[in-house]
C-alpha positions as CSV (number, residue, x, y, z in Angstrom):
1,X,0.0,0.0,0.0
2,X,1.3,3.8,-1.1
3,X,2.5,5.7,1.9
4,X,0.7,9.2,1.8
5,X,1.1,11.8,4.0
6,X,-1.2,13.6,6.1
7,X,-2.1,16.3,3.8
8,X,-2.6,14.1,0.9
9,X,-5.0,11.5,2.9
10,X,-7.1,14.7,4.2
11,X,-6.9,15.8,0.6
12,X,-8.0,12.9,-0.9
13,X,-10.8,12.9,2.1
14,X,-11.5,16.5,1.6
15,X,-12.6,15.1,-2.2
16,X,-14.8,12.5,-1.7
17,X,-16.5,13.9,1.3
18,X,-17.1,17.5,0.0
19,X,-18.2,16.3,-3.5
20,X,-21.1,13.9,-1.3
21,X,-21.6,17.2,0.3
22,X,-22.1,19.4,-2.9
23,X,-24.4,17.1,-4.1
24,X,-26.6,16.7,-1.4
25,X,-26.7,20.4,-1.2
26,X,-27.5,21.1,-4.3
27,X,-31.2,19.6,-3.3
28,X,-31.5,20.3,0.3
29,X,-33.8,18.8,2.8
30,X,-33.8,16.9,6.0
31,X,-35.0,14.1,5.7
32,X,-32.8,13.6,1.7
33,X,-29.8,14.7,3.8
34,X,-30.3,11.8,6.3
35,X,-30.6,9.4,3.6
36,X,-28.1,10.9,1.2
37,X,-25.6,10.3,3.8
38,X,-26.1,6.3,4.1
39,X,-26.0,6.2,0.4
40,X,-22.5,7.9,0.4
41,X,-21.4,5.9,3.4
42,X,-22.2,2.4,2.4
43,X,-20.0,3.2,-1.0
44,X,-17.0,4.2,0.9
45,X,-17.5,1.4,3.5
46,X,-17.6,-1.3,0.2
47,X,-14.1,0.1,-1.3
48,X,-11.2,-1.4,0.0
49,X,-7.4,-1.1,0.2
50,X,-6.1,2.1,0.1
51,X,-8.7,4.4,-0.9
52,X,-10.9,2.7,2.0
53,X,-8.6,3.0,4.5
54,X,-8.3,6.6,3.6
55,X,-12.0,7.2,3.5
56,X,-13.0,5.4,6.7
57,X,-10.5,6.0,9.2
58,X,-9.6,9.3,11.0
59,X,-11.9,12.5,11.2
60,X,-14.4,13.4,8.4
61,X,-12.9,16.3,6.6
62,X,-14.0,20.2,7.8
63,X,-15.9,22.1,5.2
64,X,-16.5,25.5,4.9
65,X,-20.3,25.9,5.7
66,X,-20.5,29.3,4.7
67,X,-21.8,28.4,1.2
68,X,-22.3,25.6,-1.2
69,X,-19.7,27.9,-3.6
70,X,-17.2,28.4,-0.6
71,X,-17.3,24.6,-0.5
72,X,-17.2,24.0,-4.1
73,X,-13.7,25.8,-4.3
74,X,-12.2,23.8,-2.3
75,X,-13.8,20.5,-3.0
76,X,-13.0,20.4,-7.1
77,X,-9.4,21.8,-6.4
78,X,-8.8,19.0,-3.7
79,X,-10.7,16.5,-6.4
80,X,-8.1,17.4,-9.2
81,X,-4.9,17.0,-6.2
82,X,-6.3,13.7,-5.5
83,X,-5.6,12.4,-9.0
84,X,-2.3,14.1,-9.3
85,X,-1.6,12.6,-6.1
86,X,-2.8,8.8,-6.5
87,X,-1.2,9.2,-10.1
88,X,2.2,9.6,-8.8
89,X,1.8,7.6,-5.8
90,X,-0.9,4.8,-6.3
91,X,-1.4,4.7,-9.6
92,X,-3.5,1.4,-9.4
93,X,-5.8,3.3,-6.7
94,X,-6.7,6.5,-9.2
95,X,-9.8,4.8,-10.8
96,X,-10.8,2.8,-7.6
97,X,-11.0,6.5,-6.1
98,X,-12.7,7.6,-9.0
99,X,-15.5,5.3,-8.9
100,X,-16.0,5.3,-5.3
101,X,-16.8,8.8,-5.3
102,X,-18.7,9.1,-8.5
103,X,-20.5,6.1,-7.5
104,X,-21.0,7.9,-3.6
105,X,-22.4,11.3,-6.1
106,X,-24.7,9.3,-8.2
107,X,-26.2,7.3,-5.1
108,X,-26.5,10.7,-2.9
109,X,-28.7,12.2,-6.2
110,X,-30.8,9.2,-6.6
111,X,-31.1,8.5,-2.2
112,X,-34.4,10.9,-2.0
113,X,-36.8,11.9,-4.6
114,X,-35.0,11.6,-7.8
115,X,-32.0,13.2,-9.9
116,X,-32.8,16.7,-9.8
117,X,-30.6,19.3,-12.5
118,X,-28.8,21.0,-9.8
119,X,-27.4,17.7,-9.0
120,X,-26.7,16.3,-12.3
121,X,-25.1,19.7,-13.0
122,X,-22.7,19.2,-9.6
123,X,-22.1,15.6,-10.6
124,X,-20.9,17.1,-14.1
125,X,-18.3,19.8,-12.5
126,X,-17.2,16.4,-9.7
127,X,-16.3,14.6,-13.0
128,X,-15.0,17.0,-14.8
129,X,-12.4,17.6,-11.7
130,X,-11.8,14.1,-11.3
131,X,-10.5,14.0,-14.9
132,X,-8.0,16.3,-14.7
133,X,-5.5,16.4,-12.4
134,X,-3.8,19.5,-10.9
């Protein structure tokens, strides 16, 4: 297993988490939230190796709560460092990563009452960052 430092686990954390986040708030409501957030978890419990040992152990990641867009620039950045980083360092982890959280995203949309276009255009810009490294 890659050795990453403490920045680059919270990074890679700071990722998946915040893109779950962005998603969930791009259709807020309670009761979604609660469920949203079981979807996300029981996709990050089922990885393993690496990226689950990342994404299940230690302290969730602090967002910004100020605003969805205060949380967005700093999710996609830290989504785009993740590659970078798990390209140099774990290359065979990048697309497990990948899929976990795209796969976390797409359950989060579909967890309450349907995909809405708010989150299909979040899960769009989540791709889009986890594309293209920094």
């Amino acid at each position: 297993m890659a050795e990453l430092t403490d920045d680059e686990r919270s990074t890679l954390k700071t990722g998946a988490f915040g893109a779950v986040y962005l998603v969930s708030a791009a259709d807020p409501g309670l009761v979604s939230m609660v469920r949203e957030s079981f979807a996300a978890s029981d996709v990050f419990a089922g990885t393993s190796g690496l990226v689950k040992d990342v994404l299940t152990s230690g302290e969730l990641p602090k967002l910004a709560r100020d605003s969805p867009e205060a949380v967005e620039q700093l999710v996609l950045p830290a989504l785009r460092q993740s590659v970078a980083v798990l390209t140099a360092k774990a290359p065979h982890d990048l697309e497990h990563y990948r899929t976990a959280v795209t796969e976390a995203v797409d359950r989060v949309a579909r967890a309450a009452s349907g995909v809405d276009p708010a989150e299909t255009a979040m899960i769009s810009k989540i791709r889009q960052a986890l594309a293209t490294p920094s």
